[in-house]
C-alpha positions as CSV (number, residue, x, y, z in Angstrom):
1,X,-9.2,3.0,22.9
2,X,-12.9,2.4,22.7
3,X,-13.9,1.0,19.3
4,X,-16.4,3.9,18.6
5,X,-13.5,6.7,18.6
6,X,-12.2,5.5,15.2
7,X,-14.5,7.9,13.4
8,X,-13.3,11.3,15.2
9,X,-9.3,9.6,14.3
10,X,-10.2,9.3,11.1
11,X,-11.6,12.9,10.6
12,X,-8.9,14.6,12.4
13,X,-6.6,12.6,10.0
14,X,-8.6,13.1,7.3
15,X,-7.5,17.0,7.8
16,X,-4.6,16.3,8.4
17,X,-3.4,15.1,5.7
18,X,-1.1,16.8,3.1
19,X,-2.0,15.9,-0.3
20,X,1.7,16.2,-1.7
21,X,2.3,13.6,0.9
22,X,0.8,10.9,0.1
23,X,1.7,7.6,-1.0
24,X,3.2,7.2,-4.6
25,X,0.1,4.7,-5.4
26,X,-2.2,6.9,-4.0
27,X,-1.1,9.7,-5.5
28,X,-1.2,7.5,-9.4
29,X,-4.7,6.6,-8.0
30,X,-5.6,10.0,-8.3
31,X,-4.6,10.5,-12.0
32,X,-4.2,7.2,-13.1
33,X,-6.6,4.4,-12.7
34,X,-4.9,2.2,-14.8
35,X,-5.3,-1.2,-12.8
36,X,-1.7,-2.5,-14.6
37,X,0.1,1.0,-13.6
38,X,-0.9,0.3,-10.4
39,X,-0.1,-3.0,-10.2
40,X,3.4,-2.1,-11.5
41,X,3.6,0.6,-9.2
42,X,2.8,-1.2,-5.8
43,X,4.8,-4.1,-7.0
44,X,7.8,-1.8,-7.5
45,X,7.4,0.1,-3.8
46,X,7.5,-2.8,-1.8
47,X,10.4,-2.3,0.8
48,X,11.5,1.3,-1.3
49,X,11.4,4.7,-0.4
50,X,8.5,6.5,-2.3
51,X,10.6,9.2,-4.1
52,X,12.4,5.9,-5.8
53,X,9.4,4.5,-6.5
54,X,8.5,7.2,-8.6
55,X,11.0,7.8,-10.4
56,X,11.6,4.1,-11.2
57,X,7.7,3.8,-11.9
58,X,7.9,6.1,-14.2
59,X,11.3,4.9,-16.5
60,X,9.6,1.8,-16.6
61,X,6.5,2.7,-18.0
62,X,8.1,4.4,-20.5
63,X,9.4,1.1,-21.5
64,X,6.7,-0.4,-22.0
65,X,2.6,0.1,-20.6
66,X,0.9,-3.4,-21.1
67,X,1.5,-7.2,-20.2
68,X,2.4,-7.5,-23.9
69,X,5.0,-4.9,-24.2
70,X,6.8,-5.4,-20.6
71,X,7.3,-8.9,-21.9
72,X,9.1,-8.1,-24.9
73,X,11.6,-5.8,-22.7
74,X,14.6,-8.0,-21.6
75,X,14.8,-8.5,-17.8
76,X,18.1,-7.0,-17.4
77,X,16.8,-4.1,-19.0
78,X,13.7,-3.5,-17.2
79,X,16.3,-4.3,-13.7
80,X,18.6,-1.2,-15.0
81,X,15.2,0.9,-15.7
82,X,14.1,0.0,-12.1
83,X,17.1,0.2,-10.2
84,X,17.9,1.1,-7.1
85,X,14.5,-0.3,-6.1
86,X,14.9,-3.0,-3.5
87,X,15.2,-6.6,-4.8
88,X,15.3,-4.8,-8.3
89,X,16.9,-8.1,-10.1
90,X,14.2,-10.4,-8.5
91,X,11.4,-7.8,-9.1
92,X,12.5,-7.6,-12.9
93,X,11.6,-11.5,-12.6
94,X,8.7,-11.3,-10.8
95,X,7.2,-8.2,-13.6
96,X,7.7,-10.8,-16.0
97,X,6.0,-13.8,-14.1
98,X,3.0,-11.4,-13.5
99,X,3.1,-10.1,-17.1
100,X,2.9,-14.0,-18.3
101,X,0.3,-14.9,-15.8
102,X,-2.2,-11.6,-16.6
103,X,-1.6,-12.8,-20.7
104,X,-2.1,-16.5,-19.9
105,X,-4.9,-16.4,-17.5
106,X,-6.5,-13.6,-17.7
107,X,-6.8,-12.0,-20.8
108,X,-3.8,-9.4,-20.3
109,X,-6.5,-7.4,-18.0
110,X,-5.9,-7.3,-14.3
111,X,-8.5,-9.0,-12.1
112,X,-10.8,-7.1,-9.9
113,X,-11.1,-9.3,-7.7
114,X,-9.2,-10.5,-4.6
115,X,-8.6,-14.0,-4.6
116,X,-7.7,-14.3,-8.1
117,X,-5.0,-12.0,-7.7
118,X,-3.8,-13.8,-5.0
119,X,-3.3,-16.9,-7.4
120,X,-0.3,-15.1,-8.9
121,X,2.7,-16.0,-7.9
122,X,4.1,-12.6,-6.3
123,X,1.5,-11.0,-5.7
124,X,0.8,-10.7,-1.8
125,X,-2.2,-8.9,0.1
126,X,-1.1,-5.7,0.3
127,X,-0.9,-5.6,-3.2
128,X,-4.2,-7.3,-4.1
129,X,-6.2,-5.1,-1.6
130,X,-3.8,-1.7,-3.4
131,X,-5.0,-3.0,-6.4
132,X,-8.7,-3.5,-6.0
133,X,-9.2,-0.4,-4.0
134,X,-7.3,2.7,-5.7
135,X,-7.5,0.7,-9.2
136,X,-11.2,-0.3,-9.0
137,X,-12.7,1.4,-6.2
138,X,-14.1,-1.6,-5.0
139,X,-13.9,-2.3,-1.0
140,X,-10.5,-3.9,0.6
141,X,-8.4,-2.9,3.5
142,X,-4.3,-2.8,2.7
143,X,-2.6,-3.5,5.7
144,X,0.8,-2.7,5.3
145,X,3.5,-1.9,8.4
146,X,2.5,1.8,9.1
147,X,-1.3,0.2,9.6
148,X,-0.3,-2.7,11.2
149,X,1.5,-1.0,13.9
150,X,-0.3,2.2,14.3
151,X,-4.0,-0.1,14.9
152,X,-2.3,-1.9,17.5
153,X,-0.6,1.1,18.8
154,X,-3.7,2.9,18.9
155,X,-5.3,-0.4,21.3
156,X,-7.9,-0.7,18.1
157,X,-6.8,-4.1,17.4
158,X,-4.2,-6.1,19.5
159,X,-2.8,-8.8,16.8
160,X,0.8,-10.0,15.8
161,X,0.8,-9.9,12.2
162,X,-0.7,-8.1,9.5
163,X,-2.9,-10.7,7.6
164,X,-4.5,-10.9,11.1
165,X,-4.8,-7.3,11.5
166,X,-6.8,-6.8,7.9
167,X,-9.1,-9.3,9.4
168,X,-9.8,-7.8,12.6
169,X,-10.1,-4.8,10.5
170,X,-12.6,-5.9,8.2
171,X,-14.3,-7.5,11.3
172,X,-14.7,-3.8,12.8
173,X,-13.8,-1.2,10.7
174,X,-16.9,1.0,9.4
175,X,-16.7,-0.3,5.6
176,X,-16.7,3.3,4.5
177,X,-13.3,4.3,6.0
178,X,-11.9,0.5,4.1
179,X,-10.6,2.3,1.0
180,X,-8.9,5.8,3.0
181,X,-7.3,3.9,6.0
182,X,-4.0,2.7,4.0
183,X,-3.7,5.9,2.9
184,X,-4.1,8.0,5.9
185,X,-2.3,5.7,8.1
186,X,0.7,5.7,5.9
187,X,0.8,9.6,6.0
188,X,0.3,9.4,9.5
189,X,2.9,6.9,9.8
190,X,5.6,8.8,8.1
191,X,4.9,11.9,9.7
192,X,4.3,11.9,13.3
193,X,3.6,8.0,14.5
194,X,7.2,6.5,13.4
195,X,8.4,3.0,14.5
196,X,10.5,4.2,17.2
197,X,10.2,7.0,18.9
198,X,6.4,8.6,18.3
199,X,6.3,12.2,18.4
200,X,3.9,12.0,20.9
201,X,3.7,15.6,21.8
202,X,2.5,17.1,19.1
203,X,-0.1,13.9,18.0
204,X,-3.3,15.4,16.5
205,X,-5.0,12.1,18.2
206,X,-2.6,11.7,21.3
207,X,-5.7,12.0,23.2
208,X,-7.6,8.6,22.1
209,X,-4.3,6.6,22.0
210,X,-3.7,3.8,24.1
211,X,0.3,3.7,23.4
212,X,0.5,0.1,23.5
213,X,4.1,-0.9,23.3
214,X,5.3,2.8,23.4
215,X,8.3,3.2,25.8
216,X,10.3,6.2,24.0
217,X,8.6,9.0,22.9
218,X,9.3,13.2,22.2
């Protein structure tokens, strides 16, 4: 696809999108900007159906709210409060490493900024980028699967991975869509361009696709 086309794809997605779809961070983004429940949040969706997410966000907050409090919850407990998350057992660990290393390092505040949330153990770049762009509004791209695959679907990037995709992204995407494209893509991902077998037919932006590595479709 020529480069240029990205901003009529992003409009027509833009419309496109159903609110009550969207992903369980984006949706806390929207009421909650708390960078910790976010945090929490992303940390607890990672390989885990949204609607589990949710509800498992949601018991575990109840628990406890801060760095301080989560630490005083046993692991085992915060693993039953989180279950049937994916990994819950190691995530229960990894809540408590994060919780120590916020405390310890950082003043029990969540950094705003990239490479220091990197330096936690645990925390990868989807989640960084999550966190500095629907926490703090500040400028990231999160490239997760659904991103990953539909840019290089699309022919806007052609890459392997997606830590190379986020920085062919950042190389070319307009810096205003940076914040919105996780978001949309993920919608987009869910709904019509799915892993295997695209719905193709009834594509809002069939039309500026390239297909790459498409060879079942409806």
């Amino acid at each position: 696809m020529e480069d240029i086309k990205i901003n009529d794809i992003v409009k027509i997605l833009k419309k496109e999108l159903n609110l009550g779809e969207m992903p369980i961070v984006s949706h806390l983004a929207e009421s909650e900007r708390d960078p910790f429940v976010i945090l929490i949040s992303t940390l607890l969706s990672l390989r885990t159906k949204d609607e589990v997410t949710a509800m498992a966000t949601e018991r575990l907050l109840a628990l406890a709210s801060t760095p301080e409090a989560m630490l005083k919850v046993p692991q085992d407990k915060i693993a039953r409060a989180i279950y049937p998350v994916g990994f819950y057992r190691n995530k229960a660990r990894g809540i408590h490493h994060v919780c120590r290393e916020l405390i310890g390092r950082f003043d029990s505040r969540v950094p705003d900024d990239l490479d220091e949330l990197l330096s936690i153990k645990g925390i990868g770049r989807k989640t960084a980028n999550l966190v500095i762009t629907l926490a703090y509004g500040k400028d990231g791209i999160c490239v997760d699967t659904h991103v990953h695959r539909i840019s290089n679907r699309l022919g806007y990037v052609v890459t392997k991975t997606p830590d190379e995709t986020e920085m062919v992204l950042r190389a070319k995407l307009p810096r205003k869509y940076w914040i919105i494209y996780n978001t949309l893509l993920v919608f987009f991902g869910r709904k019509t361009c799915k892993p295997v077998s695209p719905i193709c037919s009834t594509c809002p932006i069939s039309r500026y696709c390239d297909r790459a590595g498409v060879t079942i479709s409806r």
